[in-house]
C-alpha positions in Angstrom: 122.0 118.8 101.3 122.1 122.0 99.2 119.4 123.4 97.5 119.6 122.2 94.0 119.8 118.7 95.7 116.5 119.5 98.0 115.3 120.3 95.0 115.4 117.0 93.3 114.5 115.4 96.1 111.4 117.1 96.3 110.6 116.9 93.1 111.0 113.0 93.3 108.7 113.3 96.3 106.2 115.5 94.4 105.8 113.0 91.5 105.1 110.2 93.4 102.4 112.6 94.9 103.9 112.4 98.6 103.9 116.2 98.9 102.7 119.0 97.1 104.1 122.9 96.3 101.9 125.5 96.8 103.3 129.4 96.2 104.1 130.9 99.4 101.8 134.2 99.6 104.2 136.1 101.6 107.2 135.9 99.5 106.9 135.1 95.6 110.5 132.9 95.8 109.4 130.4 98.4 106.9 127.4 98.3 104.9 126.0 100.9 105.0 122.0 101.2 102.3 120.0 102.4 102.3 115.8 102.6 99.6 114.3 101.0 97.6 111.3 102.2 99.8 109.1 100.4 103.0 110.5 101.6 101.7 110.3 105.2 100.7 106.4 104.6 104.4 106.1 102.8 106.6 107.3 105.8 104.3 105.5 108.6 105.3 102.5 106.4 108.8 103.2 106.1 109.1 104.0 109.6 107.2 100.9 111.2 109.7 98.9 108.5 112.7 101.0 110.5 111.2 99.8 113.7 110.7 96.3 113.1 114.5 95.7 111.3 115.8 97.9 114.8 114.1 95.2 117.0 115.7 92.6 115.1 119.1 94.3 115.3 118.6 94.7 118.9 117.3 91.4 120.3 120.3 90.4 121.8 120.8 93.0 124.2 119.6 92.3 127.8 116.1 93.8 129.1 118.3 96.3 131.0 120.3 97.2 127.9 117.1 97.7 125.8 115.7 100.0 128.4 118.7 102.2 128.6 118.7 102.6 124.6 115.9 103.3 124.3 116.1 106.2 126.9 118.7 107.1 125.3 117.6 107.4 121.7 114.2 109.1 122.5 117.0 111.7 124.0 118.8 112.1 121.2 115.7 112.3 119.3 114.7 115.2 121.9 117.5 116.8 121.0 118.2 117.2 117.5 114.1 117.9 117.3 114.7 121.4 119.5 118.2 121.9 117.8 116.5 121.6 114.1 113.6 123.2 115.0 111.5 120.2 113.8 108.4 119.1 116.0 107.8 115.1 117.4 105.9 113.2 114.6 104.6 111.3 117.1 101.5 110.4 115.3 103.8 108.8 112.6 105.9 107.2 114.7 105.2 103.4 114.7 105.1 101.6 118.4 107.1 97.9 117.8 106.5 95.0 120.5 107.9 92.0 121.0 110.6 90.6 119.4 111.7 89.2 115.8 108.4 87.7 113.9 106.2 89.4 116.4 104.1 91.7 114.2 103.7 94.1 116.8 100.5 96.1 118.3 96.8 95.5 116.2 94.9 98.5 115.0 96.3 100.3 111.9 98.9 99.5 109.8 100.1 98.0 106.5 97.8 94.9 105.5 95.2 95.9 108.1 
């Protein structure tokens, strides 16, 4: 994604209130972004939606199957994380039990 396309995006993001710009202090061409409240609320609930269609998907694998995928993708998560230079969201990230029509863990979430 090159700049003028980051741009957009962010500027989507902006008018929907998700983030906001600020002027970066130390250097007059950059911005500092920050996610508001409602962008916080808007990728928990895009990700628990992830999470719930990914158990669906994956319901017919075998307990042993599931396992190792999961290992797996919290590697590859590991990974690109330290390779981008990103940290865990692990606040944001939505724990999923059960299987299809289970509507996972109580405590927080959409409708709750």
């Amino acid at each position: 994604l090159g700049a003028s396309g980051m741009s957009r995006q962010l500027a989507v993001l902006e008018q929907l209130g998700h983030v906001v710009r600020a002027p970066d202090p130390e250097d007059g061409r950059a911005q500092i972004l920050s996610i508001t409240d409602s962008g916080r609320r808007a990728l928990e609930t895009a990700l628990r939606a992830d999470a719930r269609s990914l158990v669906v998907r994956l319901a017919d694998l075998s307990e042993a199957e599931a396992v190792r995928t999961s290992a797996d993708l919290k590697r590859l998560t590991e990974l690109f994380l330290s390779s981008s230079g990103m940290s865990p969201m692990t606040t944001a990230v939505p724990v999923v039990t059960g299987g299809p029509g289970d509507p996972g863990p109580p405590g927080p979430g959409p409708g709750r």
